[in-house]
Structure formats: structure tokens, C-alpha cells
C-alpha positions as CSV (number, residue, x, y, z in Angstrom):
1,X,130.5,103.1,142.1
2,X,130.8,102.0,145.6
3,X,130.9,97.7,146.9
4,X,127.4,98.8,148.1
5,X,125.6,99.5,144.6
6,X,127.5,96.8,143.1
7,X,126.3,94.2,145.5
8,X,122.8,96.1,145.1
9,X,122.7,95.7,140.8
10,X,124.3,92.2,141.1
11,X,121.3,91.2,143.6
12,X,119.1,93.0,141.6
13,X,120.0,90.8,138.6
14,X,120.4,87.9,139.8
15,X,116.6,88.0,141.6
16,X,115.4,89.1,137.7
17,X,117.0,86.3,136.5
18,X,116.1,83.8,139.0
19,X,112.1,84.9,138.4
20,X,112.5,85.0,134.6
21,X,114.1,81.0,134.5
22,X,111.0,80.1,137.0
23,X,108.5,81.3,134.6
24,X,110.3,80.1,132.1
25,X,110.5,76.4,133.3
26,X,107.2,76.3,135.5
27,X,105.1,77.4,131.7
28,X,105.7,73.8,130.1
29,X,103.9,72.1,133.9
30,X,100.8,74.8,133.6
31,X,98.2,75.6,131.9
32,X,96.5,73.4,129.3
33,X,96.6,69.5,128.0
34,X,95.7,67.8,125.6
35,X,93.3,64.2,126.5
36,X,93.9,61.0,124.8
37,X,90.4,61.5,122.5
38,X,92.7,64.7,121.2
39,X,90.4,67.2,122.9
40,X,91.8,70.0,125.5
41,X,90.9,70.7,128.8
42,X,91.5,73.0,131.7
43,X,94.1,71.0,134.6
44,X,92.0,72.8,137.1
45,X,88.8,71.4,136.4
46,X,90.5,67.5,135.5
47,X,90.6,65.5,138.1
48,X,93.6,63.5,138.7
49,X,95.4,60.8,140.2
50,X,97.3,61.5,143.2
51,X,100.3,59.7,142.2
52,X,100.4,61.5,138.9
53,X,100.2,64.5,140.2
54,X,103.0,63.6,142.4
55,X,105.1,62.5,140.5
56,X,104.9,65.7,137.8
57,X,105.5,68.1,140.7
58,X,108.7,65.7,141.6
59,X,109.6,66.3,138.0
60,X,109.2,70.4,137.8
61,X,111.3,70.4,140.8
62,X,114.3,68.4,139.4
63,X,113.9,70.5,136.2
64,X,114.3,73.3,138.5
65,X,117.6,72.4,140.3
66,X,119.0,70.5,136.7
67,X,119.0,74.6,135.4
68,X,122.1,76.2,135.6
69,X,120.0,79.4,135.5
70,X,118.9,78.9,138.6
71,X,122.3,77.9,140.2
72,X,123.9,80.8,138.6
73,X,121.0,83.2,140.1
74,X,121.5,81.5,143.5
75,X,125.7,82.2,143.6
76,X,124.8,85.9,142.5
77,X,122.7,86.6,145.2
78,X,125.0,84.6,148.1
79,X,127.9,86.9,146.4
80,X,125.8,90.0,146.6
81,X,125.0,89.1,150.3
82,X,128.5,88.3,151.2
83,X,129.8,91.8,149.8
84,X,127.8,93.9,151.9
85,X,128.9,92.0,155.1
């Protein structure tokens, strides 16, 4: 096995990991909620406050960069780059 595949598979891994931990973590701040009257509804078709919305895509980002998932996935792929150089 030559530096070549081994920077391939590790890039290769790290890219599948990176996408898994983003759908992961992005699957809690999609989809459905639940109103105050206890009945669900679509976020698509709720109309919301600008600042709220805001301020929950402030929080998915930090949740992002607070996974070491992410940072690991991020150092695989800069390694995997830096090999083939």
C-alpha cells in the first residue's frame, strides 16, 4: 500500500465521517416542533421571529465546532492533503 492510497482511504474516511456527524447533529435543528397548545407543526410553514431564528442557527453552528467529530474529520483530511504533497 503506497502514501498515495493511504492518504486516499484516510480522506475518504474522514469526508464519511465528517457527513455522518452533520447529519447527525443538524437532525435535532430540523424537521418538526411541538407548539405551546401541544400540537405539531411543519417549521416550514410557521412563521417565525427573526431573532429566533437567528439565534437557533447561531446555536447549530456552535454545536457544530463544540464536536470533536468534526475536528477530528477536519485533521484527517488536512493530514490526507499534506501526505500527497
Amino acid at each position: 500500500m503506497t502514501l498515495a492510497q493511504i492518504s486516499d482511504y484516510l480522506f475518504l474516511g474522514s469526508l464519511g465521517l465528517l457527513i455522518v456527524t452533520l447529519f447527525v447533529k443538524g437532525r435535532g435543528m430540523l424537521g418538526y416542533m411541538v407548539d405551546e397548545s401541544g400540537a405539531t407543526t411543519d417549521l416550514q410553514l410557521k412563521e417565525h421571529n427573526h431573532l429566533e431564528v437567528t439565534k437557533n442557527q447561531d446555536t447549530f453552528v456552535r454545536t457544530i465546532f463544540k464536536s470533536y467529530f468534526v475536528w477530528i474529520s477536519i485533521i484527517g483530511m488536512i493530514t490526507a492533503i499534506l501526505i500527497t504533497l
